[in-house]
N, C-alpha and C positions, 0 to 999 in steps of 0.2 A: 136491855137496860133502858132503853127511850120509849119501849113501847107502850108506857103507859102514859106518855106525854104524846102521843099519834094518835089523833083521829083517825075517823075510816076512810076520808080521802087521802089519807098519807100525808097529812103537813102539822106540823109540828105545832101543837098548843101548849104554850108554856108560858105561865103568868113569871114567875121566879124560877129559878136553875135552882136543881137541888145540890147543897154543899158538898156532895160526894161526886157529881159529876163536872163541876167548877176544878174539886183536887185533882179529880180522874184527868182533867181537859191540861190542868198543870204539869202532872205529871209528864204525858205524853210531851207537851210543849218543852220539861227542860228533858227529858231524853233528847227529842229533835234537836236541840241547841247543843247539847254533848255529844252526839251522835257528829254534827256538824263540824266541831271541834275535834275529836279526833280524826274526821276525816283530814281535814288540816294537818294537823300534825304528823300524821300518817305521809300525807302530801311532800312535809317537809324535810322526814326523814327519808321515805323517796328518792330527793333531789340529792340528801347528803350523801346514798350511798349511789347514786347513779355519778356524782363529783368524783365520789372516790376509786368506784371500779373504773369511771372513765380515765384518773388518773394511774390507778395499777397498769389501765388496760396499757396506757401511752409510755410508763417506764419501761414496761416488758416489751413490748413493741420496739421502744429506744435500743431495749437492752438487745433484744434479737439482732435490730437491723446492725449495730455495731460488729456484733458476734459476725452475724453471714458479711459486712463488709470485709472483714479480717479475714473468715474463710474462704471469702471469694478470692480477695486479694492474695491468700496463698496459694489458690487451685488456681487462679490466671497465671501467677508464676509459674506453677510447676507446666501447666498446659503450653504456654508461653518456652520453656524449656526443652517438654518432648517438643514439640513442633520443630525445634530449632535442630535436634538430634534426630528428627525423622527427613528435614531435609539433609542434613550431612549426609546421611546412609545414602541416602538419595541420591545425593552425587557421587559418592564412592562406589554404587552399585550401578549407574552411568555410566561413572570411569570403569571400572573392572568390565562391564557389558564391550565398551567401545574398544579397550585392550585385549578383549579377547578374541573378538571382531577383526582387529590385524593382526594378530598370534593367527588365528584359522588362516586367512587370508596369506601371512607367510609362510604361515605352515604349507600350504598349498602352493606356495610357490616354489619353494624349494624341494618337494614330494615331487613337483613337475621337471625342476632344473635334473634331479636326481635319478628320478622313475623310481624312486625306490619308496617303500611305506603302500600303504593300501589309498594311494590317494588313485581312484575308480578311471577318471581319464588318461592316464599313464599306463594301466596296466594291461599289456599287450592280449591281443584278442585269440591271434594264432601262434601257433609257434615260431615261423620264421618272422614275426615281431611285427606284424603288420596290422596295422587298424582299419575300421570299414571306412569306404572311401578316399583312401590314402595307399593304394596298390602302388602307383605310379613309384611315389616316393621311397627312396631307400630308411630303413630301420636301423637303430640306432639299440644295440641291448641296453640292459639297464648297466648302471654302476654296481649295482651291486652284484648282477651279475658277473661281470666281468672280474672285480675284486676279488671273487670268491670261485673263480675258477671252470663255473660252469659255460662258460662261451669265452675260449682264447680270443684276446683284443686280436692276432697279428689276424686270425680268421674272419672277421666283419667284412661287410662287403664293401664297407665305407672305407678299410683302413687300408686294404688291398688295390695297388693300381700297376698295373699292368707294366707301363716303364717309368723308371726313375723323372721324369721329366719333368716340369710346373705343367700341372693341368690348365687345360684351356677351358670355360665353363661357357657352355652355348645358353643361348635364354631358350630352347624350348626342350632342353637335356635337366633331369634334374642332377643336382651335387649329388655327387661322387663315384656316377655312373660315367668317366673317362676315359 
């Protein structure tokens, strides 16, 4: 369109602008002006709707953090709760450990006072009721046996003494060999 106003050196010879490229140069100049304008506007509704998600964003934000306050506050509770039931058990399964502890322990003791029950150190190794390393010592049957008839009490060698007398007990004699 200008090349008939271009010399051969390329610069522009033009005594009068023709009316067509004056509207042409208008036109261009108010698109650029409207173009600019709705950039603007564009701009403006931009900001309104960046105000307004930014405000959805901050009610639902509000509204969550209420929500998870609430549900925090009732999972502390309930947590709060077990905790406090998981020590009870705690100590009742302490206590029952430490009560069993001296049940075994009585129990063992009177398996010992008795000889009776399968309690392992009690239960005699040979027949004439003697344990290892304790030959010296006179035997003692159990109660139960005796109760029950298979070793008569008046036949022990502990219950038998020779004369009516009070025994004399020497310190390097053991009881009931008098």
């Amino acid at each position: 369109m200008l090349l008939p106003y271009v010399n051969a050196s390329g610069q522009l010879v033009l005594e009068a602008a023709d009316p067509t490229i004056i509207m042409f140069k208008d036109g261009l100049e108010l698109r650029l002006a409207e173009f600019k304008e709705d950039c603007k506007r564009i701009q403006q509704i931009e900001r309104r709707l960046q105000a307004k998600i930014d405000a959805a964003t901050a009610e639902y934000e509000h509204t969550v953090q209420d929500v998870s306050n609430v549900a925090d506050g009732r999972i502390l509770k309930r947590l709060r709760e077990q905790q406090r039931l998981i020590d009870l058990q705690q100590a009742e399964i302490d206590e029952i450990r430490h009560e069993k502890n001296c049940l075994q322990a009585e129990t063992a003791r009177l398996r010992e006072l008795t000889k009776f029950g399968n309690y392992n150190e009690a239960v005699p190794i040979r027949k004439n009721y003697t344990t290892i390393g304790d030959d010296d010592l006179p035997r003692y049957p159990t109660a139960h046996l005796t109760y029950h008839g298979t070793v008569n009490h008046n036949e022990t060698s502990w219950a038998k003494r020779p004369d009516r007398a009070p025994a004399v007990i020497h310190s390097d004699q053991p009881p009931g060999d008098t």
